[in-house]
C-alpha positions as CSV (number, residue, x, y, z in Angstrom):
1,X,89.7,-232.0,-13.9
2,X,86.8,-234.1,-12.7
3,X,83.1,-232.8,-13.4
4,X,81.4,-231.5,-9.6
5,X,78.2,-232.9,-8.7
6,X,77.1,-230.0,-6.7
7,X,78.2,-226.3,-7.6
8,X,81.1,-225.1,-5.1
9,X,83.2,-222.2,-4.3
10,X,86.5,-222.7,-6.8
11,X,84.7,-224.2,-9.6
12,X,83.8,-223.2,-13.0
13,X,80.6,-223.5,-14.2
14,X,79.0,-222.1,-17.5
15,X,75.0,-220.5,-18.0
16,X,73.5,-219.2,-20.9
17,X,73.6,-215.9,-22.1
18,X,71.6,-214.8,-25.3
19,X,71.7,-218.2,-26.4
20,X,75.8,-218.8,-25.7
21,X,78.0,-220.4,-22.9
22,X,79.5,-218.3,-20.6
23,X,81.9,-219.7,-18.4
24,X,82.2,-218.6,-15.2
25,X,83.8,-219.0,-11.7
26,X,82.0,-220.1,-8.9
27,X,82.9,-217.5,-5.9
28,X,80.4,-218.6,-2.9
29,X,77.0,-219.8,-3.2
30,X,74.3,-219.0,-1.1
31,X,70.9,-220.9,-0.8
32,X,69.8,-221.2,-4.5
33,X,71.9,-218.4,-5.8
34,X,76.4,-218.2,-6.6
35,X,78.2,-215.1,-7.0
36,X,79.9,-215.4,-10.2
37,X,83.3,-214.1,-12.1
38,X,83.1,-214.4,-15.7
39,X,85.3,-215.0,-18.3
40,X,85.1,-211.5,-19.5
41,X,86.3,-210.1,-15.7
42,X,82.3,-208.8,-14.8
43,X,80.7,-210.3,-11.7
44,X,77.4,-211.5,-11.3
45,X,74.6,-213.3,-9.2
46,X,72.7,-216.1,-10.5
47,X,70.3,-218.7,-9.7
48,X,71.7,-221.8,-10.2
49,X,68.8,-223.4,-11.4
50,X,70.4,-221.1,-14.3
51,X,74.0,-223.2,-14.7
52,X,74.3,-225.9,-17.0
53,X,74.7,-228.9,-16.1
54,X,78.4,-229.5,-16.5
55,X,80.1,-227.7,-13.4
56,X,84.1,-228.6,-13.2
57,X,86.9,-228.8,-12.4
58,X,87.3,-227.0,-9.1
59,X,90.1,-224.8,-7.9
60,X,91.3,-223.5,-4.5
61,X,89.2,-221.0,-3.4
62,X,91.8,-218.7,-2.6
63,X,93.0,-218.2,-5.5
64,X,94.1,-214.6,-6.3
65,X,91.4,-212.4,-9.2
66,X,94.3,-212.6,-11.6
67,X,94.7,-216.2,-11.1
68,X,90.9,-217.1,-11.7
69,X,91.2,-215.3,-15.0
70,X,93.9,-216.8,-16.4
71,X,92.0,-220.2,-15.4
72,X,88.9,-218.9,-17.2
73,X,91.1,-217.9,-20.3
74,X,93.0,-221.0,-20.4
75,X,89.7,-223.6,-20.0
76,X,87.7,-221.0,-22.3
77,X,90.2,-221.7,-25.1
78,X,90.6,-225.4,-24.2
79,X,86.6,-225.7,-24.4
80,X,86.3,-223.7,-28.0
81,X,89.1,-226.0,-29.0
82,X,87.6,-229.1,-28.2
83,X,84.0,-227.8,-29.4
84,X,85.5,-226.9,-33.0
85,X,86.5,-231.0,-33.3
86,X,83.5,-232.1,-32.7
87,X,81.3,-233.3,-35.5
88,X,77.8,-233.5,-34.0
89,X,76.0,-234.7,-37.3
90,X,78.5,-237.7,-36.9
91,X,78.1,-238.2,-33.3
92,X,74.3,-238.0,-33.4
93,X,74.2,-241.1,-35.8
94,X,76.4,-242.4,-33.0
95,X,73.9,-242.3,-30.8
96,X,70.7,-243.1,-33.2
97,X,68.9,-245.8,-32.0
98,X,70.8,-245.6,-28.5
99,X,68.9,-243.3,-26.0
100,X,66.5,-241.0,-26.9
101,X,68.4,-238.4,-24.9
102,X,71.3,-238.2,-22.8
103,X,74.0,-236.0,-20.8
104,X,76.6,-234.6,-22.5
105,X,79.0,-236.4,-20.0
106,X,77.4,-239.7,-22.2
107,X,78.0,-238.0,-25.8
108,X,81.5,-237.2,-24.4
109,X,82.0,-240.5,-23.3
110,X,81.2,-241.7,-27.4
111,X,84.0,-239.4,-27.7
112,X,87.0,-239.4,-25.8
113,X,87.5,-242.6,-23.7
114,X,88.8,-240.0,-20.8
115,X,86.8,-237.3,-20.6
116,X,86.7,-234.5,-17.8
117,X,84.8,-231.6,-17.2
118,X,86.1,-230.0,-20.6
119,X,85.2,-232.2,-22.7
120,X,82.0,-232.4,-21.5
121,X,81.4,-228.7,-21.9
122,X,82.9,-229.0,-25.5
123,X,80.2,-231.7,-26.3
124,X,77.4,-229.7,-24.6
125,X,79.2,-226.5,-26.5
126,X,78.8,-228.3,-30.0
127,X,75.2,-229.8,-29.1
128,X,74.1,-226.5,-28.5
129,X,75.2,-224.7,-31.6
130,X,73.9,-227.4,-33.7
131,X,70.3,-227.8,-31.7
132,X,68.3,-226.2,-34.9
């Protein structure tokens, strides 16, 4: 459930999309741009200069259409989940004084003393909603 360091075939990945993470499964990527299965069944091409920086875990890349989107559902509700526990006001004082910015693997870490690719995506979730 590791985070990826390079986007790959059989992992999920998120973007934004009118200002909200979508998650997303990584079919096959191609120079700069992956062919995508979201959460919400559609399919789509993207540059990946466009993914945030959290891609993970990865998956067999055989895995069946029906089988990626009960993955998506399951680490889609996992990652809202997480994100709704996360008091950022709380963990920004955490970091006050710290860094004057960081990943959101690093907030996660302040977090969770074992955090995966979910965790990380509920931090950067959270972050996000709270950037105003």
């Amino acid at each position: 459930m590791s985070l990826i360091n390079y986007p790959r075939a059989g992992a999920l990945c998120e973007f934004l999309q009118g200002n909200r993470p979508v998650l997303a499964w990584i079919v096959e990527v191609q120079q700069s741009r992956a062919r995508l299965i979201t959460v919400n069944a559609r399919e789509s091409k993207l540059a990946l200069s466009r993914l945030l920086p959290w891609t993970g875990p990865g998956f067999p890349e055989s895995s069946s259409r029906q089988q990626i989107l009960q993955i998506l559902s399951e680490h889609q509700t996992l990652r809202e989940k997480l994100a709704s526990e996360v008091d950022v006001m709380e963990l920004w004082d955490l970091a006050q004084g710290e860094v004057d910015k960081a990943e959101a693997q690093w907030f996660a870490s302040l977090l969770w003393e074992h955090s995966d690719a979910d965790h990380v995506a509920a931090v950067g979730h959270a972050l996000l909603g709270a950037k105003t």
